[in-house]
C-alpha positions as a printed Julia matrix, in Angstrom:
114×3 Matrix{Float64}:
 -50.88  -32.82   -7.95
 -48.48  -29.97   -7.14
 -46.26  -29.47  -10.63
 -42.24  -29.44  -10.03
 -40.43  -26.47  -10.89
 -38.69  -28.8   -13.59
 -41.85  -29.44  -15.1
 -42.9   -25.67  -14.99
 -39.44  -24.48  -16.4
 -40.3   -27.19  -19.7
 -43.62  -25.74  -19.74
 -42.83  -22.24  -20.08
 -40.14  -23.49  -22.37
 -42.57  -24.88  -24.76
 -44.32  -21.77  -24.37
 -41.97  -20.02  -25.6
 -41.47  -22.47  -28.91
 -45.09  -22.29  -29.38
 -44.82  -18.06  -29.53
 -41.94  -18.69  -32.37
 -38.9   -18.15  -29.8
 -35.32  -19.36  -31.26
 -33.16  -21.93  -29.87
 -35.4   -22.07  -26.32
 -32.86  -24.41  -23.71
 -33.94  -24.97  -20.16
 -31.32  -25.38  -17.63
 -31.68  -26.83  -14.14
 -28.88  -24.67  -12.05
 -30.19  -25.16   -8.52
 -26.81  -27.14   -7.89
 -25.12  -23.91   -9.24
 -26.45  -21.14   -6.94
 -28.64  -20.18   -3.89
 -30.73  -17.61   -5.51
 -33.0   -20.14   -8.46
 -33.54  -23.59   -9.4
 -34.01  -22.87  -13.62
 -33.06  -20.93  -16.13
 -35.3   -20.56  -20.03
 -33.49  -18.77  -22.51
 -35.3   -17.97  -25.78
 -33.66  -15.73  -28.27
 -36.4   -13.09  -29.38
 -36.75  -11.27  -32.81
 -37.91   -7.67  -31.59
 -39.59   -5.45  -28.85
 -43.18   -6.71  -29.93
 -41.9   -10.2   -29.96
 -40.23  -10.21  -26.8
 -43.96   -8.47  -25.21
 -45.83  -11.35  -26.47
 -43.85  -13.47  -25.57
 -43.51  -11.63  -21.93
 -47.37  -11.93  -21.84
 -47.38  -15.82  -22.16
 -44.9   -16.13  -19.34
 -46.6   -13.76  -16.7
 -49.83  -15.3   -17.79
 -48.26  -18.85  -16.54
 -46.76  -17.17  -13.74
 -49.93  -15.55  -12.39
 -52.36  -19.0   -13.69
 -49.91  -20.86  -11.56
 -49.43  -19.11   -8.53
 -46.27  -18.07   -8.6
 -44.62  -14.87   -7.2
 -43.1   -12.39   -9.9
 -40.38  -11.15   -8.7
 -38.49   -7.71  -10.19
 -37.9    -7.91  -13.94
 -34.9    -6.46  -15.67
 -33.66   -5.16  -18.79
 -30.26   -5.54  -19.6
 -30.07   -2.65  -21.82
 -32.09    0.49  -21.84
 -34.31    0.5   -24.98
 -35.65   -3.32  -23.85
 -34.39   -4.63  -26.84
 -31.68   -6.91  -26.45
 -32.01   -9.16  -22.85
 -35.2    -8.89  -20.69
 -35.12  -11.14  -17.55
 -38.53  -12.22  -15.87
 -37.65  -13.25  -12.39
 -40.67  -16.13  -11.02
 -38.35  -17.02   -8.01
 -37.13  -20.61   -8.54
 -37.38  -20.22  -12.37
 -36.05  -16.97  -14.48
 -36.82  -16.58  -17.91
 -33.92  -15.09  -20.17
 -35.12  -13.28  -23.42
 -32.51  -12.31  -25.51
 -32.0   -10.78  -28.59
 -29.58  -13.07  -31.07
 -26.62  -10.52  -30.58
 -26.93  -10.37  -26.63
 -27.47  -14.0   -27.32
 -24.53  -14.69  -28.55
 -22.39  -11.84  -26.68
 -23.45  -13.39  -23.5
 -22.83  -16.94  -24.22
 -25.5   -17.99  -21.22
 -25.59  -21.72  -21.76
 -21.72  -21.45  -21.66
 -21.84  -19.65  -18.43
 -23.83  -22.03  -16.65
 -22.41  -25.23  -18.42
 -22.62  -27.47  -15.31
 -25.96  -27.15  -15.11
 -28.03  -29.85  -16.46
 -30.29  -28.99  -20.26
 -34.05  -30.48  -18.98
């Protein structure tokens, strides 16, 4: 059986709890926008953190067929917010200052926490 994007957003979520990233939320915004269906934010300790943790996540990506779309960092040296794009689910990870500078969960409050 085909898994929802829900469940894959929780899964990648506990992905990221099980590679030691902070205060993971998944949010379900697909009421919100045209453009995803789920956001994970993870808040990541450094630039070797955040690639191990980038690993996991295009490992799942690729295992379960899913297109990877561009990915992004927010700031030059890759430090402080790398997006992974997987089409109906993008992975936020930040570092605790672009964290909280960002306020993410604020910005997308009406979406529901799976």
């Amino acid at each position: 059986m085909e898994k929802t994007t829900e469940q894959k957003a929780l899964e990648i979520a506990q992905l990221l709890r099980d590679g030691k990233g902070e205060d993971v939320v998944a949010i379900d915004v697909s009421e919100l926008n045209s453009w995803t269906d789920c956001f994970v934010i993870a808040t990541i300790k450094s630039s070797a953190h955040w690639q191990g943790l980038a690993k996991q996540v295009y490992d799942y990506v690729k295992a379960h067929d899913m297109q990877l779309h561009q990915t992004h960092n927010k700031m030059p040296d890759g430090d402080d917010w790398n997006l992974i794009d997987a089409g109906p689910i993008v992975v936020h990870l930040m570092s605790p200052s672009a964290r909280d500078f960002y306020e993410l969960e604020k910005l997308w409050h009406a979406g529901t926490v799976l």
